[in-house]
N, C-alpha and C positions, 0 to 999 in steps of 0.2 A: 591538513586537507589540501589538496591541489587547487593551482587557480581556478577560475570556472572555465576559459575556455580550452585548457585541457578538459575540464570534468566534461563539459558542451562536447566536444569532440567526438571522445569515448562516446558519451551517452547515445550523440547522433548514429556511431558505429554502430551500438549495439543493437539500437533503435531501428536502422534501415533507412533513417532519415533523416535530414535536418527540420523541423517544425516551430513554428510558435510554444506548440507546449512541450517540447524541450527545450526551452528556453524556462519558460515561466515551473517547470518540474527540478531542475539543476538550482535554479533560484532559488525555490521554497526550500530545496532538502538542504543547503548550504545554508538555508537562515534556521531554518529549527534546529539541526543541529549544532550550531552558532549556539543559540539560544539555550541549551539543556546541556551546553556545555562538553560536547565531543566533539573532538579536530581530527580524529580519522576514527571514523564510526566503521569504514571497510576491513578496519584488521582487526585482529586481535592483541589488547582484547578487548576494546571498546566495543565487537563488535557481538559480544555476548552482554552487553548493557542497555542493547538500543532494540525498542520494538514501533515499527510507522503502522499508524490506522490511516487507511486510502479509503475516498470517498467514490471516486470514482476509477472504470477502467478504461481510461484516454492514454494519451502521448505522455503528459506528465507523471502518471506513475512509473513507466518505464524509466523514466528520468531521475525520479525517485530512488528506484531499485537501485540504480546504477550511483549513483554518488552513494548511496548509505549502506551498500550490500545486502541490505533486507530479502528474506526473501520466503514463499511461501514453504517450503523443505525445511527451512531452517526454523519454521515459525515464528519469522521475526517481520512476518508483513502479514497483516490482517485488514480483509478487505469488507469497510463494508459497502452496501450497495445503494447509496442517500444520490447518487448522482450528480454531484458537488464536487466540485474543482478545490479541494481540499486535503488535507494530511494534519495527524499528528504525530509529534514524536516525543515517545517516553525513553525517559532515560532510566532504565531498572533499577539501576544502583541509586540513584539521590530521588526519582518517583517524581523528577521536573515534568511537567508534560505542555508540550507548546502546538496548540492548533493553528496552522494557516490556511485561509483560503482566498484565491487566486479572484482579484473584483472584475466587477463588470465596468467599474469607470475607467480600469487602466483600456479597457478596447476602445472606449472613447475617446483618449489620449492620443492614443498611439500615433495621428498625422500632426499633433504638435510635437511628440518627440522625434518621428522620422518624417518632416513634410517632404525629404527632398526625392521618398519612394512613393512611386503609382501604384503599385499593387499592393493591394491591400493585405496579401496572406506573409508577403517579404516588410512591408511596415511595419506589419507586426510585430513578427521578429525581431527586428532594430530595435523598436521603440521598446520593447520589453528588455532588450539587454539596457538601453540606456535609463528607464526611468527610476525613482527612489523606490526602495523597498514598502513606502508607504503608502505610496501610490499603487504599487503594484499588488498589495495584500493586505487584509486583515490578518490582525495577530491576536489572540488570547491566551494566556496562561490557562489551562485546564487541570482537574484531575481525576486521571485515569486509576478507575480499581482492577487492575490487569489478576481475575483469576487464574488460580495454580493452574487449573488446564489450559490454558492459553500459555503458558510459561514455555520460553524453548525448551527442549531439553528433551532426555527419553521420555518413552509413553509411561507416564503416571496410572494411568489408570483406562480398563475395561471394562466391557458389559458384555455380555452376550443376547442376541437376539433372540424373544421368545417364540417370534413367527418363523424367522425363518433360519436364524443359526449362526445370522452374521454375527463378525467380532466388531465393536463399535467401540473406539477411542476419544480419549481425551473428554468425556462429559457429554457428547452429541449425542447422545440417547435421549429417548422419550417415553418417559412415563403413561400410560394408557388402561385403564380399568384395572390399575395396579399390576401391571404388566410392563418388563422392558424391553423395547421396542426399535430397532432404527428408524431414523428419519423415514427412507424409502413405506416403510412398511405402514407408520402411524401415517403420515402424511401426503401420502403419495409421491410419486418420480415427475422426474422433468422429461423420460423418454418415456416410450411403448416399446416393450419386446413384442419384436417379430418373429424369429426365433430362440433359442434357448440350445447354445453352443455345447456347454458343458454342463452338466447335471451335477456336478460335485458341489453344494451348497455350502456354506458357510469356512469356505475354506481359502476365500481370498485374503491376500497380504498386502500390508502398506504401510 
């Protein structure tokens, strides 16, 4: 794996920015995968053994992404939405799984490791590159039961919608009065159609 302030670099490039949680995102994914035992999780082919669970959608998983190559296309970044300044990371092949998450005592640190910065959003920064990894996270060993639909790889497995015709992949279907169903259909959407573009139903791809 590269040093970190290459990986910090990159990450900031890709990122649009330099941040505090690019700092503390390049940190964690350098220590999980430390930790599960992969030293370049971006190639291959270590990089078909590596799957990160994100807690959250901040600066550090961008940071994430970019040191560990994970990525949502490739199924190897699964996001969930706990709002948590945390990651794990499995390692598919040996089934290690190392959760971190990012403390609230390093933000209280951070003017004993950088006093000699005023500003508090560039302290931050400093003091997260400079302080121990122990101070800066919780670590747990966890274990992850990564089901076959979540697995990278081509689509295992369809359904088809009884309402309305959609193809529904990977196990996201929903069972309903003994009926199979897409999310949208049993549970409702997150938008309101305004209008209704194309009338060809069940005929989208992905």
């Amino acid at each position: 794996m590269k040093n970190f302030e290459t990986l910090l670099q990159g990450s900031s490039n890709a990122h649009g920015h330099l941040c505090p949680g690019q700092v503390v995102g390049v940190r964690m994914a350098m220590e999980g995968c430390r930790l599960i035992e992969l030293d370049n999780p971006s190639e291959l082919p270590q990089i078909k053994k590596l799957i990160v669970y994100v807690e959250i959608d901040r600066c550090a998983t961008d940071a994430i992404c970019f040191v560990t190559g994970v990525r949502l296309g490739r199924r190897s970044l699964k996001f969930v939405d706990n709002g948590i300044m945390a990651a794990t990371f499995v390692n598919l092949e040996t089934g290690k799984a190392i959760r971190i998450v990012s403390t609230e005592r390093a933000r209280g640190l951070a003017e004993i490791y950088a006093p000699e910065i005023s500003d508090k959003r560039q302290q931050q920064l400093q003091a997260y590159k400079r302080m121990g990894i122990a101070e800066l996270f919780d670590i747990e060993e966890v274990k992850v039961d990564v089901p076959a639909c979540d697995m990278p790889g081509p689509t295992r497995f369809k359904q088809i919608c009884s309402s309305c015709g959609q193809v529904v992949r990977d196990k996201k279907e929903v069972m309903r009065n003994g009926k199979i169903q897409c999310r949208p259909c049993a549970l409702g959407t997150y938008y309101r159609t305004v209008a209704e573009i194309s009338h060809n139903k069940g005929t989208h791809h992905g």
